[in-house]
N, C-alpha and C positions, 0 to 999 in steps of 0.2 A: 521211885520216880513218881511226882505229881501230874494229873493232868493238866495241860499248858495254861499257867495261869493260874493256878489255883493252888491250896495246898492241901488236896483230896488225892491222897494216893491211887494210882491206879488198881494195886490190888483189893484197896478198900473197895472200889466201884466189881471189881470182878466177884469177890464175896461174895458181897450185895445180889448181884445177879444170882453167883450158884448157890444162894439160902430162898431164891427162888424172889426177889423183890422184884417190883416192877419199877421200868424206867421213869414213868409216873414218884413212882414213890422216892427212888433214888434222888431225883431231879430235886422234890420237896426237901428230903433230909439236909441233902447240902446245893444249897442256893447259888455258891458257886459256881455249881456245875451247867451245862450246856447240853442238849441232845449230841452235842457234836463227840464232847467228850466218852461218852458211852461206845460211839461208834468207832472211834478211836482205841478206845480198850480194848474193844472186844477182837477189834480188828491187830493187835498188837499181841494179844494173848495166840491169837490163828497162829500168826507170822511166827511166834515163839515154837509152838505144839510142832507145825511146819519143820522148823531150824530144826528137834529133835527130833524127828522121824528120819530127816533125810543124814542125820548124824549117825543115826544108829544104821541105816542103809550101806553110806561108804565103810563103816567100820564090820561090814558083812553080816549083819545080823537082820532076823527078816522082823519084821513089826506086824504084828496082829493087830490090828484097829475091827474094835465090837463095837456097837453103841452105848456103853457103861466104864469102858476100857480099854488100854492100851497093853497090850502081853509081848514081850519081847520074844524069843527062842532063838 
């Protein structure tokens, strides 16, 4: 899936961010992009991480959430 309008995938922009790049530098690499579009990703990736937690919750299992990880049991 691209951000709206572009043909920068979203996961490309989410990389980007967890190899530690900044929205500055993002923004430069691909021209297409938008401050909107970041906000968007990152906010798409929550919603996702979300959808699996509460998947793994109705299917009875408890979710550990640390700050490095997710550990299921």
């Amino acid at each position: 899936m691209c951000a709206r309008g572009t043909r920068v995938m979203v996961t490309v922009i989410l990389d980007n961010l967890a190899e530690g790049a900044t929205r500055e530098e993002i923004l430069r690499a691909y021209p297409s992009l938008r401050p909107e579009h970041l906000d968007a990703a990152l906010a798409y990736a929550a919603e996702l991480a979300l959808h699996d937690l509460l998947a793994m919750e109705l299917r009875g299992r408890i979710a550990v959430v640390t700050a490095s990880k997710i550990r299921v049991r």
